[in-house]
N, C-alpha and C positions, 0 to 999 in steps of 0.2 A: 504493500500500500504506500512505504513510504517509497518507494520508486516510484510508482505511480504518479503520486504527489508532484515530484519532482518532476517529472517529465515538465507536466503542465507548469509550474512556475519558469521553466526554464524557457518555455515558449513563451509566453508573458514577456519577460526577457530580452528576449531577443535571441535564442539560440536554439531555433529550429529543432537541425541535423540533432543536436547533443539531447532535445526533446524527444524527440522520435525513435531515438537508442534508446533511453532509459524507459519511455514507453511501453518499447518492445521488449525489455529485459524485464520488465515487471511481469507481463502476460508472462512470456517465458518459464519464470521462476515461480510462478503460481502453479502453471500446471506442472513442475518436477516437483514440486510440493502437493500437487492433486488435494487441493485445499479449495474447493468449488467456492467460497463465499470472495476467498483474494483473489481468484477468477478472474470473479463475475466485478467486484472494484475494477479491476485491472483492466479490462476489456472495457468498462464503461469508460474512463477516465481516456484508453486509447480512443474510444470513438471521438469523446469529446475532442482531444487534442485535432482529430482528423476532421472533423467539422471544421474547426478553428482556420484549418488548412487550404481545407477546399481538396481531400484528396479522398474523392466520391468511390473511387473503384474499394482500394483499400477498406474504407469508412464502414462500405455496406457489407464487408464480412466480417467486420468486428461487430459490427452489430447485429447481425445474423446467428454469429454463434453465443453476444451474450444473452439472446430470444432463447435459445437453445437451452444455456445453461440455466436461467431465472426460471424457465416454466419445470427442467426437471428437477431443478431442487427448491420449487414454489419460494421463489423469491419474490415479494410481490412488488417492492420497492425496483428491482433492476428488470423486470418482466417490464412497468411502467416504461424504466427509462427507456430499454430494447426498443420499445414500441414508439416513443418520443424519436429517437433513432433513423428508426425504419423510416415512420413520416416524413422526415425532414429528408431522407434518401429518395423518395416517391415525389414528392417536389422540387428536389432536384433533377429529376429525370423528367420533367415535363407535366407529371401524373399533378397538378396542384390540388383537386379538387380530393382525389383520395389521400394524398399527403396534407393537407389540414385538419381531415377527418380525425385522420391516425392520429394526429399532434393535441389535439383537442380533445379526443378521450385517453390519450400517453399522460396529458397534463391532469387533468381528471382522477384519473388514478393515481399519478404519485404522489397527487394534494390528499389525496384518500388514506394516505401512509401515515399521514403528518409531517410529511418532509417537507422543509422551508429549503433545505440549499441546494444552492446548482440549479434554483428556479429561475433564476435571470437570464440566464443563457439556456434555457428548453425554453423561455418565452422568446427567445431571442429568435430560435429554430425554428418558431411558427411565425415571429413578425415575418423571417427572409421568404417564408412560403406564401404568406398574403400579400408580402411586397409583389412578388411572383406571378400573381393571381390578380396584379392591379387593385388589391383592394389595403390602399394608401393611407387614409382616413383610419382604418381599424388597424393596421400598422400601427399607428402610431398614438393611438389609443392605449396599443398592446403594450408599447415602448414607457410611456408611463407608469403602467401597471410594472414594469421589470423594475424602473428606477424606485418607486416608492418599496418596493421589498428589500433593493439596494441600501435605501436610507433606514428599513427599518428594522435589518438583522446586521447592514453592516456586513456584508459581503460583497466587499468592493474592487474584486481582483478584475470584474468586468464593465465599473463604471465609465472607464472616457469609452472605452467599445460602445456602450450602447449610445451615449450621448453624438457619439458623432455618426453613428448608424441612424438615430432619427435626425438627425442636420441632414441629410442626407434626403429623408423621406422631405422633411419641411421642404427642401430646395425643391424637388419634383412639382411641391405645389404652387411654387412660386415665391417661396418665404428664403429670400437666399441671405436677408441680414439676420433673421431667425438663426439657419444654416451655419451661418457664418462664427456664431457666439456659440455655437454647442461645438462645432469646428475648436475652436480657440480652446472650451472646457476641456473639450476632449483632451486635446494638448498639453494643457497646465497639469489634468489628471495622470497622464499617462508621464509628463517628465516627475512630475513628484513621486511617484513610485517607480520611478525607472522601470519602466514595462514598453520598452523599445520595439517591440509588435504594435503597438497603441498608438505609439507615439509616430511609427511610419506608416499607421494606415490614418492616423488625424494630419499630417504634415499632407500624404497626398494629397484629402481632400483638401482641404486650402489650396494646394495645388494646383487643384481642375477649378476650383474656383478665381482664383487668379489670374489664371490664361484664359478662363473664356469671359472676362472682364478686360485681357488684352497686359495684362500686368504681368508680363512675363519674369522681368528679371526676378519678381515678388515671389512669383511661384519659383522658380528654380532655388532662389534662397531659402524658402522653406522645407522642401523636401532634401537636397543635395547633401547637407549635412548630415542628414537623418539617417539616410542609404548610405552613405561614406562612413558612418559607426558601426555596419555589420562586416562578419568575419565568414559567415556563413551563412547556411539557407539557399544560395542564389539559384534553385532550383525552384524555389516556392511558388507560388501564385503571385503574393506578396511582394517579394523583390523583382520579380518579373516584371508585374505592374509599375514597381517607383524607378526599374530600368529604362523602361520603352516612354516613360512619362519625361522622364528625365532626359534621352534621346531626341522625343518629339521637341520638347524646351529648346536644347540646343539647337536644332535643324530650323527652326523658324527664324526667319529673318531679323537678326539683330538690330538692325537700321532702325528700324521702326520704334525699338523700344530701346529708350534709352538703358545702360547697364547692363545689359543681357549679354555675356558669353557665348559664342557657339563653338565653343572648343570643346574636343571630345575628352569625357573622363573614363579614366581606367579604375577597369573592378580589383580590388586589392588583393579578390583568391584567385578568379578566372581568366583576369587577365581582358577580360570582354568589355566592350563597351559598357562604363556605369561611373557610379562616384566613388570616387578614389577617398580613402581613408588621410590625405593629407589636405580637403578641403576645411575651410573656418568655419567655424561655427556662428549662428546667426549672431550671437552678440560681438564675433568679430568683426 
């Protein structure tokens, strides 16, 4: 478990790869221990990290086999979560209307346990499936309901996540100074706990909201620093995104905006085009 644990803080963090090993070494050593209950922890905790991810292949057999384990050794707590899981896996494959279902009676039942934690992020799993489903407005309904359990057990390993995940939803409606202040939250949250996933997926969005306001040098300075602090990962969804964002910055005609660089930066593991680990930082 306490591998487990680890994984997920370490992805918080910022250190993917080194998540994903301990991750996987916890499942591992559960089952050479054939100890069903560290399992079934193990496995959830992997899916979760694998949602986190975005890495849907993997995710839906971790969660296939903790349905597996929860219903043969009537777990009724991780049966729930399996089922929270799945949903969110059927919604990523296009299915939204049967993946909310699933999500809405997964959440149902784990409330039925009395389990308060790890509830911000299973709401989190059904906002991205009604984001999905175009249904905007209950998104972000839902997004308050995850924050107010945030504030009121204080399980804040996932607050800038959610706050700049509805900035997000706000900005689709048109609300992009809304956007803009849960953006920033999300930022100030994520550097105060040093949780450098948080803090490169809040830094993006400023990003995209910067450039398509035409403020480019703004946006490059917000994100470049942020991707120039990692060591690893550059396989992710994540760094992917702040590479190709960070590319597009550069390749846009510098003329136009005053300050703006278009020289290219080097990835400090890969060697590939990205931000280089010798860039300043914004207060430089």
């Amino acid at each position: 478990m306490s591998q487990a644990y680890l994984g997920l803080v370490l992805l918080c963090l910022g250190y993917p790869d080194q998540a994903l090993a301990w991750g996987t070494e916890a499942i591992a050593e559960a089952r050479r221990m054939a100890h069903p209950p560290s399992l079934a922890v193990s496995l959830a905790f992997g899916a979760m990290q694998l949602s986190l991810l975005g890495d849907d292949a993997v995710f839906r057999e971790s969660a296939d086999e903790l349905i597996a384990v929860a219903i043969e050794q009537d777990f009724p707590l991780w049966r729930a979560a399996g089922k929270i899981f799945h949903g969110w896996a059927k919604a990523q494959n296009g299915d939204a209307a049967e993946g909310i279902s699933l999500l809405r009676s997964g959440l149902v039942a784990y409330r039925a346990t009395g389990a308060k934690m790890w509830m911000p992020h299973y709401t989190a799993l059904l906002v991205s499936a009604c984001e999905s489903a175009r249904q905007i407005e209950e998104a972000v309904i839902l997004f308050d309901d995850a924050l107010q359990i945030v504030e009121g057990t204080g399980e804040l390993w996932l607050a800038a996540e959610l706050n700049r995940h509805k900035g997000q939803l706000l900005l689709q409606q048109g609300y992009a100074e809304a956007a803009e202040e849960l953006y920033r939250k999300a930022l100030g949250i994520a550097r105060e706990q040093e949780a450098k996933l948080w803090e490169l997926r809040a830094a993006m969005s400023l990003a995209r909201l910067r450039r398509d306001q035409g403020r480019l040098g703004e946006a490059r300075d917000f994100l470049a620093p942020v991707y120039g602090w990692f060591t690893e990962g550059f396989a992710t969804p994540d760094l992917k995104e702040a590479k190709t964002l960070l590319d597009e910055l550069a390749a846009l005609p510098a003329r136009n905006v005053p300050g703006l660089e278009a020289t290219p930066i080097t990835s400090p593991v890969c060697g590939e085009t990205g931000a280089g680990s010798a860039l300043p930082s914004q207060s430089e």
